[in-house]
C-alpha positions, 0 to 999 in steps of 0.5 A: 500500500505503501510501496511507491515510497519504498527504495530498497528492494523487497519481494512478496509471493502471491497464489492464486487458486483456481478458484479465483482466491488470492494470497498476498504472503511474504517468503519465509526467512526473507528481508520484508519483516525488517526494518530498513533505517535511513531508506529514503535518505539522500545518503543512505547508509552505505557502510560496507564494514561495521555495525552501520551496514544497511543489513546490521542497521535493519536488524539493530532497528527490528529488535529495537522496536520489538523489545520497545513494543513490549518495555512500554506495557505494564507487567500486571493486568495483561488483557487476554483474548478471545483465542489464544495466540495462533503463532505459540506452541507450548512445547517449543516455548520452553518455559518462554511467554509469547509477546504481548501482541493481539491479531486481529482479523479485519475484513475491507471491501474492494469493490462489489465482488471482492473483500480482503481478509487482512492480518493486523496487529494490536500492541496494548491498550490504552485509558481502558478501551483505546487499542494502540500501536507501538513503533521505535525510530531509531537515532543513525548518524551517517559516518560520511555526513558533515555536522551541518547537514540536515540529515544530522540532528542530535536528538539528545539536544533536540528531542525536548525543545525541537520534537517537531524538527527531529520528527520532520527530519526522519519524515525525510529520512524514513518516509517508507518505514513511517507511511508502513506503520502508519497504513498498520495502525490505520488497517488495524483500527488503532485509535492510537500510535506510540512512536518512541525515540531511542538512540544508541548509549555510545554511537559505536555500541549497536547493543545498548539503547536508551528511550530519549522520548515517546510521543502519541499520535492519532493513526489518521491525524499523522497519515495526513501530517505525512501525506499518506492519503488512504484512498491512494494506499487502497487504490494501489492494492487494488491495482494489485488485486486486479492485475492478478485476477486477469491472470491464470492459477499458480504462483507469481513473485512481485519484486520491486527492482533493486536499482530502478523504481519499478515492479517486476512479477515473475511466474514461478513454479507451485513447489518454489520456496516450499523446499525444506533445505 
């Protein structure tokens, strides 16, 4: 829905049953679940050694928003659900208890003929009834950028008396990973979105961090503030949709490519990613 932001390259995996039923899913093991840092920056990270590579920093930024997602919650009265988390096996928990996370399943008409069936997820309530989203932006200063660019801003000066300042900053420098959480919050019904800032304890140590700030926002007040208009985000996905109902059964890979702005599908066989090695 978001993807016209996107820079770097990513790949989803459709089928299509004879029926006409389509699946949208993701290869396992692959780069989508990972957050990318500095995507649509004008120098984007380009660290070939070190902990500021485009890979490492991905990884840094996934765990950081994973762990923020559950340090915000209270330990006590946790809500439970009507069914139990579809994605936690007893036996292989090993005495571990599954994140504190709620799907819930929504439904969207297309148009007359066709409703999406979407996965969303739910991080915690807030005041008794609000259901909210939880994300993490995290502090990189490029290696190569001179101390006045625009793209350096130190949060630790900045984050109490210019918030504005460092969130437009990453606006510029995160548009993709902004606009995806945003359209999350917006497909879930969240009636809030806790972003928080976390930067790095020392600027070489990728393994300790520090929450500088934390900020609510209501899901369709910052979808306009970032310009991300939802019928826009829809009517890319129903593109999507219809492109692959004029097509035949079977399986299709959709590839942005890696060094032009532009979409590639490729059939591939029924069997492809399903290979146990």
């Amino acid at each position: 829905m978001t993807c016209t932001r996107s820079v770097f390259p990513w790949d989803l995996v459709i089928q299509k049953l004879p029926n006409g039923t389509l699946f949208f899913d993701k290869r396992d093991n692959s780069q989508f679940d990972y957050l990318t840092v500095h995507e649509t920056a004008y120098n984007p990270p380009a660290d070939e050694d070190g902990i500021n590579t485009p890979e490492r920093l991905g990884l840094e930024a996934t765990m950081i928003n994973q762990n923020f997602s559950q340090q915000i919650l209270k330990k006590a009265g946790r809500k439970e659900m009507d069914l139990p988390n579809p994605f936690y096996d007893d036996e292989d928990a090993d005495g571990m208890e599954p994140a504190s996370v709620a799907f819930r399943y929504r439904k969207f008409p297309i148009d007359d003929k066709t409703t999406v069936v979407v996965r969303t997820e739910l991080h915690g309530i807030v005041k008794g009834s609000q259901k909210m989203t939880a994300f993490a932006l995290n502090e990189y200063t490029p290696t190569n950028a001179p101390t006045n660019s625009p793209q350096v801003v130190n949060w630790r000066d900045k984050i109490d008396s210019q918030r504005g300042a460092v969130l437009a900053t990453e606006l510029k420098n995160n548009s993709f990973k902004l606009a995806k959480w945003t359209a999350q919050s917006l497909l879930a019904g969240a009636d809030q979105m806790k972003i928080g800032f976390v930067s790095r304890v020392a600027p070489k140590n990728a393994y300790e961090h520090v929450i500088l700030a934390t900020q609510f926002y209501r899901p369709k007040d910052f979808a306009t503030q970032i310009t991300l208009s939802e019928g826009q985000m829809w009517a890319v996905f129903r593109m999507f949709v219809h492109l692959f109902q004029k097509q035949e059964s079977g399986k299709y890979v959709l590839m942005r490519d890696p060094n032009h702005a532009q979409l590639k599908i490729f059939r591939v066989p029924p069997e492809t990613f399903e290979e146990e090695d």
